[in-house]
C-alpha positions in Angstrom: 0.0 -43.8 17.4 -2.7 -41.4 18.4 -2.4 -39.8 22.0 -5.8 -39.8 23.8 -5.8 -37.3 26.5 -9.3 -36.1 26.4 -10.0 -37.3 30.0 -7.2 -34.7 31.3 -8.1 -31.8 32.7 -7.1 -27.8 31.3 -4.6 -27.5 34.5 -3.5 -31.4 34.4 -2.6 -30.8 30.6 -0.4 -27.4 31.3 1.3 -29.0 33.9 1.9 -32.9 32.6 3.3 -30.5 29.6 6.6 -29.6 31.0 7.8 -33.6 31.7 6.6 -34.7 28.1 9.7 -34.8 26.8 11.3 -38.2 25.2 14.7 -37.6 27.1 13.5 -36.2 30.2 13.8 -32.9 32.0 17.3 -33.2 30.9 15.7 -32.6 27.3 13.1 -30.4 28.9 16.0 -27.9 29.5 17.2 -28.2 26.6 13.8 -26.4 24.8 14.2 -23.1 26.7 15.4 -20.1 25.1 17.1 -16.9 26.0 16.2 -13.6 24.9 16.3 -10.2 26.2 16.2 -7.2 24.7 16.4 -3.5 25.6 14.2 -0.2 24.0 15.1 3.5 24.8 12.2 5.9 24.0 12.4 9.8 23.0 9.5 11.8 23.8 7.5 8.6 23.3 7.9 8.9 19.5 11.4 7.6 18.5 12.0 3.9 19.3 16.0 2.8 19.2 16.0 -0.8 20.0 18.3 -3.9 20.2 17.9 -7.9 21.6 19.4 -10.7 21.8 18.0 -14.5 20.7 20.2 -18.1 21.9 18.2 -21.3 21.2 19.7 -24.3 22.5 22.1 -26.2 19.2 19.6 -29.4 19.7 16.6 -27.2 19.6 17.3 -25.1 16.5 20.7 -23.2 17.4 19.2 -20.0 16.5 21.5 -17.1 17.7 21.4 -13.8 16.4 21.5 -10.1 17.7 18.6 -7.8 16.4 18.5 -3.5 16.5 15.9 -1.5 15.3 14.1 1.8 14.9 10.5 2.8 15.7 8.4 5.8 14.6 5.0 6.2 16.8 2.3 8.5 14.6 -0.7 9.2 16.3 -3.3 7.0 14.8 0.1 4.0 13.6 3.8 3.0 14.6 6.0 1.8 12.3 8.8 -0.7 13.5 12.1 -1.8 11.4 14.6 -3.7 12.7 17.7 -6.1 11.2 18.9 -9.5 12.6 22.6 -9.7 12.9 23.5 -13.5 13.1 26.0 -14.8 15.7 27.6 -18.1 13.5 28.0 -18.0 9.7 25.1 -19.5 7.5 22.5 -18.8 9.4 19.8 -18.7 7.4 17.8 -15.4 9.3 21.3 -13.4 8.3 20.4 -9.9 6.6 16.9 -10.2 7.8 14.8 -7.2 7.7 12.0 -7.2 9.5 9.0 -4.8 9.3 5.7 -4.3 11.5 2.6 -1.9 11.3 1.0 -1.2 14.1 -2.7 1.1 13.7 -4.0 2.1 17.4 -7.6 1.8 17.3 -8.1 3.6 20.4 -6.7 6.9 19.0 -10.1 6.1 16.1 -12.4 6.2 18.7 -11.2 8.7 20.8 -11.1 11.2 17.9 -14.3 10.1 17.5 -15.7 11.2 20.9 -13.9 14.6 20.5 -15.3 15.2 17.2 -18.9 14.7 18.9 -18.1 16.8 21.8 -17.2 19.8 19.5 -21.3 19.6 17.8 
């Protein structure tokens, strides 16, 4: 069955969102998630990080620790961290997880430098 909402407004939609649950708000609480997670930074180049993910067991029962390491370059950072699952057979256990970041704003600034010097 279709759900026709176009005559809702932006604000009416964000809002009308948080009671659209089948069960309730009862089931509403259900769908949030904790996570929280902490970073310590060395001479803003070294990253040692670690968190901490619970999703409610009728919403997914995702629970897991995560620590990681972090390298910042000057133009890119490079992120690696492992998931350390709280039950048994959880399917993220052993994850590795990788990210790349490339800071544009360090292209561009050397840019402006390099122009300065002619």
């Amino acid at each position: 069955m279709p759900n026709n909402n176009s005559s809702k407004s932006v604000i009416s939609s964000i809002f009308s969102s948080f009671g659209d649950a089948p069960g309730g708000l009862s089931e509403e609480l259900k769908e949030f998630t904790l996570s929280m997670g902490a970073e310590y930074l060395y001479r803003n180049q070294f990253a040692l990080r670690t968190g901490y993910f619970n999703e409610s067991q009728f919403k997914g029962n995702r629970k897991y620790f995560t620590v990681g390491v972090g390298v910042k370059l000057h133009m890119a950072s490079v992120d690696v961290s492992y998931v350390v699952p709280v039950e048994h057979n959880n399917p993220l256990a052993n994850t590795v997880r990788f990210s790349l970041l490339f800071n544009t704003d360090s292209f561009s600034k050397r840019k402006k430098d390099d122009v300065s010097k002619l």
